[in-house]
N, C-alpha and C positions, 0 to 999 in steps of 0.2 A: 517675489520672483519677477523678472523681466526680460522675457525674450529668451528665446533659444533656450529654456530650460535654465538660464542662469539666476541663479536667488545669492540677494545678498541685504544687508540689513543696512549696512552704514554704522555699524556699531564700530568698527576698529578702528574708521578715518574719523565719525565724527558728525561724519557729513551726513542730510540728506541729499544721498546718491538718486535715488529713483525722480525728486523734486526736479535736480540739475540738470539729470537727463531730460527730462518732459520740455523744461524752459529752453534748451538746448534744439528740442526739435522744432518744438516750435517756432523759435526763429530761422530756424531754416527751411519754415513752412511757407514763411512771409512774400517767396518768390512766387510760390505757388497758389497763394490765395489772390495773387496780383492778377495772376493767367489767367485763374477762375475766374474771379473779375471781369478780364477784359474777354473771356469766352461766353460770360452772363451779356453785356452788354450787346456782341456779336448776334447771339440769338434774339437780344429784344429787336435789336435791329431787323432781325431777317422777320419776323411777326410782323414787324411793322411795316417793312415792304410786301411781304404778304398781304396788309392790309388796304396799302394805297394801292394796290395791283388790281385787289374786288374791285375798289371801289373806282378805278380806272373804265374795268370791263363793265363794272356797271352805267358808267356816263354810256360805254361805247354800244353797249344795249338800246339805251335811250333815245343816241344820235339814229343807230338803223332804224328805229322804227319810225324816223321821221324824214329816213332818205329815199323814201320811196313817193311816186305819183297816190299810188295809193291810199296812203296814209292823212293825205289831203281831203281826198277824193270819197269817201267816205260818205253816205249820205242818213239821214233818219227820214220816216214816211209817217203820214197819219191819215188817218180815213175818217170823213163827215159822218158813217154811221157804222158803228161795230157789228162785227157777224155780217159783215156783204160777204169783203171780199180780205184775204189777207195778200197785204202788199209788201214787200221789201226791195231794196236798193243796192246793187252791187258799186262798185269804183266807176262802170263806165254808164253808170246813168249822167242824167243832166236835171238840174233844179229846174223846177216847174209844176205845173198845175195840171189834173187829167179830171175828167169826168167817165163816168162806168154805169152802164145802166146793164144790170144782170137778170134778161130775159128769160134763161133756164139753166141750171145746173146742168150736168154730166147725169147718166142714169146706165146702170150698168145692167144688162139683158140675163132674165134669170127667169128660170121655165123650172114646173114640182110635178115628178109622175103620181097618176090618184095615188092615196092610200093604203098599205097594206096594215093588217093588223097585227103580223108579227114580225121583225125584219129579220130574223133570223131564219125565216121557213125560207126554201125553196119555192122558186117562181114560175121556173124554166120547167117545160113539161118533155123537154127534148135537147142534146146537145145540137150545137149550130144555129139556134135562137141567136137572133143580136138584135144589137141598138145602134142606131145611125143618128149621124148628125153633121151639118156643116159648120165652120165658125171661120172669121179670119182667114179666106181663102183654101181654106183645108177642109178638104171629107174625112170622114171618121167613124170607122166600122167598129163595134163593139163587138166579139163574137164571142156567146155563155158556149164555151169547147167541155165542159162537164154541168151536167143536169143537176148532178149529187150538189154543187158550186155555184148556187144560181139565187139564191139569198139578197134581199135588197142590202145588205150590208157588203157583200163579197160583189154586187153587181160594181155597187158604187165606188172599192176601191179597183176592179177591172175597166172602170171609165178612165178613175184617174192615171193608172197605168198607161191605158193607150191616149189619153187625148191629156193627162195634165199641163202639156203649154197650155192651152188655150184655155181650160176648164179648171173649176173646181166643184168638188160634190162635197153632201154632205149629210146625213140623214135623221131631219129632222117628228118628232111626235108632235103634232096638231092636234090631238085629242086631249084624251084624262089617263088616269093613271086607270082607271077599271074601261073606259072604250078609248082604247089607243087607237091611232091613227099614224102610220108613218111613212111619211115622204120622204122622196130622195130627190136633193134639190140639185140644179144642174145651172151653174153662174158662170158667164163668164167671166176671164180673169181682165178683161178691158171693158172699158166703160164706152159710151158711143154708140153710134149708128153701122160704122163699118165692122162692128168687133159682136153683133148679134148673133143669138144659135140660132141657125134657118133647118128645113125639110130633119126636126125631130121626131123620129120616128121610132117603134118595137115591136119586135113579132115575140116578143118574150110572150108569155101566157100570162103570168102574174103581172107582169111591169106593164102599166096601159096608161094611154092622155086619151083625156076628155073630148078637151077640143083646144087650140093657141088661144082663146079667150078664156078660157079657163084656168090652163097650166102654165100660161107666157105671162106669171106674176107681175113682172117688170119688164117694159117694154125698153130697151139700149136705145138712149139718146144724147144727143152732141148735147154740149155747153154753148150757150149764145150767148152773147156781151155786145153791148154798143159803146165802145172806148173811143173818146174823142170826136163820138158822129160816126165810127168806122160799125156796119156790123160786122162780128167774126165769130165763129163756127170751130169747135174745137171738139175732139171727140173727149178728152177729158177735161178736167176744171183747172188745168194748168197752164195760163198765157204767158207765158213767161218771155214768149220770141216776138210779144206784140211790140211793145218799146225797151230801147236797148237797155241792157241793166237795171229791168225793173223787171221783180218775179212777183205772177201774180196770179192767186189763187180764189177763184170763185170759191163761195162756201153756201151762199142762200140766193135766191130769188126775189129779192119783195118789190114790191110797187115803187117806183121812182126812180129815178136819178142820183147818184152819192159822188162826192169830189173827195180824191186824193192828191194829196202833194207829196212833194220830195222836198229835201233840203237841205243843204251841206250842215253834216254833226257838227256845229262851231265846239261847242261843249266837249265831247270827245277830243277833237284838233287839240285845243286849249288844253284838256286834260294832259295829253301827250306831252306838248312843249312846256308844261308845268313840269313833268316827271324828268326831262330836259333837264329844266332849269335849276332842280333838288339835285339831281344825279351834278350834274357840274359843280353845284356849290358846296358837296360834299366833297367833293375833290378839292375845290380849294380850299374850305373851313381845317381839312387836315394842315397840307399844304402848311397853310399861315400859322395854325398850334403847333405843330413842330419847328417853325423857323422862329419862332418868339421869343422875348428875353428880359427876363428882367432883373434887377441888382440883388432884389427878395430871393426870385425864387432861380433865376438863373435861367438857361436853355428849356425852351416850351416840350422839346423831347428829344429821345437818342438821333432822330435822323436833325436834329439842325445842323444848319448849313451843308448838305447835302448835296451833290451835285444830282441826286435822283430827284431831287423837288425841284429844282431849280428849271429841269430837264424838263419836266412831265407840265409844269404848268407854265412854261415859254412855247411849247409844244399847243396844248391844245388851246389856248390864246392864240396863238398864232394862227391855227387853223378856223376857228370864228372870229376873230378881228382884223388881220390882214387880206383886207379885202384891195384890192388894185383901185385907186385912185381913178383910173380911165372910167373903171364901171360904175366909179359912185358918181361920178362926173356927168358921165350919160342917162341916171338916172333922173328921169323926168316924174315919175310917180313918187318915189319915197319906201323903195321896198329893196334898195342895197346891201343893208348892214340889218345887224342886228337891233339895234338902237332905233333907226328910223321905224321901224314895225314896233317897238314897244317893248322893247327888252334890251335894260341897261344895264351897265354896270360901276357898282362903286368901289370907290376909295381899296374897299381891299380886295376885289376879283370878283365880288360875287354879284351875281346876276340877280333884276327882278323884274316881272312883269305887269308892266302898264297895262291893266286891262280894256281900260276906255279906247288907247289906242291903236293897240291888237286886234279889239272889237272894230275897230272903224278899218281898219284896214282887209279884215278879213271879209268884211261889206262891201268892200268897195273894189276888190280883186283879187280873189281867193291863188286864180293862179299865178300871179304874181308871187304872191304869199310864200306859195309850194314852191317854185321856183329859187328863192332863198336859202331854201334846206335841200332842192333835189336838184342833183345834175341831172336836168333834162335833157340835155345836149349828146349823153353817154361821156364815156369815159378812155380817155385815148393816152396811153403814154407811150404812143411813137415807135412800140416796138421794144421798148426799154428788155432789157434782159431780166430773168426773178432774182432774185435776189442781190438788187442792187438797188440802192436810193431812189432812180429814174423809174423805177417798176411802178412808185406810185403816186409819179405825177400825172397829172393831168394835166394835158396839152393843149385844150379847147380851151372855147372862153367862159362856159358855163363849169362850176366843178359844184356847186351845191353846199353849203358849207356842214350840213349834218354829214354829205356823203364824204366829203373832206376830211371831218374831226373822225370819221369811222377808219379810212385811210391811214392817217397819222398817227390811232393808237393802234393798228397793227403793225405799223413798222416798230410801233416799241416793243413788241413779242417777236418779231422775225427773225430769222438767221438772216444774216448776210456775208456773200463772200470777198473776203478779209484777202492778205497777200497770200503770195505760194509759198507751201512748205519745204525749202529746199529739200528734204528726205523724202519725202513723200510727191514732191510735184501737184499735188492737189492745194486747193486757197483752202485757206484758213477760217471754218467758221466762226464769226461773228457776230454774236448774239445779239439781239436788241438791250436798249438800257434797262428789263427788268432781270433778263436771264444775267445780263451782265452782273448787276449786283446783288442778285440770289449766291450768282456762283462764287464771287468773291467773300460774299459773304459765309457762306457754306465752308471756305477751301480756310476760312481763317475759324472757325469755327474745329474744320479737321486738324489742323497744325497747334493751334492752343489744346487739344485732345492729345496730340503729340506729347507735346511739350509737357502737358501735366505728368500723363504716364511714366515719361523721362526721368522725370525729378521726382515723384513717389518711389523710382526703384531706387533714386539716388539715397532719397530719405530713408529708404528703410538699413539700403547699405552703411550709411552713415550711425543710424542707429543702433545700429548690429554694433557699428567698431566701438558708441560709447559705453556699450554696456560690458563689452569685456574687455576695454581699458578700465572703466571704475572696479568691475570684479579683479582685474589685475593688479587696481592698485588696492582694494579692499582686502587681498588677498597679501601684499606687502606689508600694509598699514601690521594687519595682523601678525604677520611674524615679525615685524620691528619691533610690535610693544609687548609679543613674549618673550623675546630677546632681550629688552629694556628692563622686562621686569625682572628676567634671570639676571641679568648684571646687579641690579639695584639690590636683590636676595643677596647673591656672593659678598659684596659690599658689606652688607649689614653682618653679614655673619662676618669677615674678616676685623670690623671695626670691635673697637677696645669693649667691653660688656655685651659683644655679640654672643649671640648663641649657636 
């Protein structure tokens, strides 16, 4: 049987019919394994631009993180003796040498009413008992408004109710488990001399102090430091507003004098413009394995000779190589180009870094260094309109070349607007070179889906008409050769000793 219900053997013609059919379609398959083909190749393609597009945004990753002041400016710290002081370095510090002699730590002012022996008994012998206290410019009336509610436990959360800015409670046992002892400790929440609890007092019947030598545990005291010969006085252990960009944290007191430096992260810097220089050579190691060729093996891949490769690394070459003549001219140091700081490039595009030379340079003028990769200058294009080419020029004499090559691969992602739509009156967007050939590629991708479908319906109609031309002619063969043989019987009987 084949198709549409019709069955037929091939017995009357002779023939295998069902063979003739199959060889039949399949060469009229041949159009369409061609499409397939050329819709397989479409899709490697589009994978493949998908692939140099990461590995695009990934250079362009790399380039920002080294277009900035910042990214320069970066410092490490280390201190002559661990456990003084912890130091760290923001962007707007400055390399140098400090000296810190740490007189006293911070002390936070922390008062214990005597001990009760149960906290959950009632203390308050009457409502309107309270507890007073000053702190940080504020008075503070505790008032026990229920007697039945007057428990060192209920007292100490009706402290923190009314005074918790300023306070924390908390109530601790100082005894044993068989003679308990329990206080309700009363801290404040700053450290210092200005931030102490003054005139603590209680008329509560059960809640009672000793005396302030007694219950004033810890007496609130400043942090003192001697930085650079300066003293300074801090209510907490936090100096951080002493020198710019440097945060700096007391932790101990001991005897002497300790020296902290600062120092621009070379190693970090260098890490960065290494990940730079992989991110770029990834880009063009594609690049060059696609445009390859050899007589063996042929084209290094589907995008050779591509006008997308061609595009993408005349593009980001340009934007680190073409540097103005005038400025390399005017350089008196040696920190114009890329090469002169220590980063070349060979024979096939890809960059590598001279460390000796990097190092010496980044010794000898770090902001010059930055200045290489960061438009210091800012960024001006004149007013340029968006979406247009001039949108991202820069029209100063500084442009930064990281800040540059970050520039140059958004224009490869941008719309731009393209002429007027006569029917619509509105310009024609214009995609950058990857949407460009995403979408060309996609639209040939959709039209070979076309095209296949097309000619499946043709193949099947085509099939359809050879199965019931061979059943039409199986179905002839058939009545020719019982007609053949009827003639051939009459014959025999009419001839002479017929029967």
């Amino acid at each position: 049987m084949i198709g549409n219900g019709i069955s037929f053997t091939g017995l009357a013609s002779g023939l295998d019919t069902q063979a003739i059919i199959q060889q039949l379609v399949a060469l009229e398959r041949i159009p369409i394994q061609q499409i397939e083909f050329q819709k397989t190749v479409a899709k490697e393609k589009l994978d493949l631009v998908a692939a140099l597009s990461d590995l695009v945004k990934g250079l362009q990753e790399k380039a920002a993180a080294l277009a900035t002041t910042n990214a320069f400016f970066e410092f490490t710290t280390s201190v002559s003796q661990a456990g003084v002081v912890d130091v760290s370095a923001s962007s707007g510090a400055a390399a140098g040498s400090h000296t810190i002699d740490v007189l006293s730590t911070a002390v936070t002012d922390r008062w214990v009413f005597d001990g009760v022996a149960d906290p959950d008994v009632d203390l308050a012998t009457a409502g309107g008992q309270t507890i007073s206290f000053d702190v940080n410019g504020t008075s503070y009336v505790v008032t026990i408004a229920d007697q039945a509610a007057s428990s060192l436990n209920e007292i100490a959360g009706e402290i923190s109710d009314v005074a918790g800015a300023d306070v924390t409670t908390s109530v601790v046992n100082v005894g044993t488990e068989l003679n308990p002892s329990y206080q309700l400790v009363l801290t404040s929440k700053n450290s210092g001399e200005e931030f102490r609890i003054s005139n603590l007092s209680s008329n509560v019947s059960g809640l009672t102090l000793t005396s302030p030598a007694e219950n004033n545990i810890t007496i609130g005291l400043n942090a003192v430091a001697v930085i650079d010969g300066l003293r300074i006085e801090r209510s907490d252990n936090d100096f951080s507003d002493v020198i710019a960009g440097v945060s700096i944290d007391l932790l101990a007191a001991p005897e002497g004098e300790v020296t902290f430096t600062i120092d621009p992260d070379k190693e970090g810097i260098k890490a960065k413009i290494g990940e730079f220089v992989d991110a770029y050579n990834e880009v063009i190691d594609f690049i060059n394995d696609q445009n390859t060729y050899s007589e063996e093996s042929g084209a290094g891949g589907q995008l050779f000779g591509d006008s997308l490769l061609s595009s993408v690394k005349r593009q980001i070459q340009g934007a680190l190589f073409n540097v103005d003549p005038a400025v390399v001219t005017a350089d008196t140091e040696g920190y114009s180009t890329l090469a002169l700081v220590g980063i070349t490039r060979d024979n096939a595009g890809r960059l590598s870094v001279n460390d000796v030379v990097l190092d010496q340079k980044f010794n000898d003028n770090l902001e010059l260094l930055a200045d290489l990769f960061v438009d210091t200058d800012g960024f001006d294009n004149g007013g340029a309109a968006a979406n247009t080419p001039g949108f991202y020029a820069d029209l100063t004499l500084d442009s930064g070349l990281a800040d540059k090559l970050n520039r140059v691969i958004d224009q490869m992602y941008d719309t731009f607007d393209g002429p007027i739509n006569p029917s619509t009156g509105n310009p024609i967007g214009i995609k950058g070179i990857f949407g460009t050939k995403q979408d060309t590629l996609s639209e040939s991708i959709d039209r070979y889906n076309d095209q296949i479908e097309a000619k499946e319906r043709r193949l099947e109609r085509f099939e359809e008409n050879l199965i019931k031309r061979f059943a039409a002619l199986e179905q002839l063969m058939g009545l020719l050769n019982a007609q053949g043989a009827a003639v051939s019987a009459a014959l025999v009987s009419l001839s002479p000793g017929g029967n």
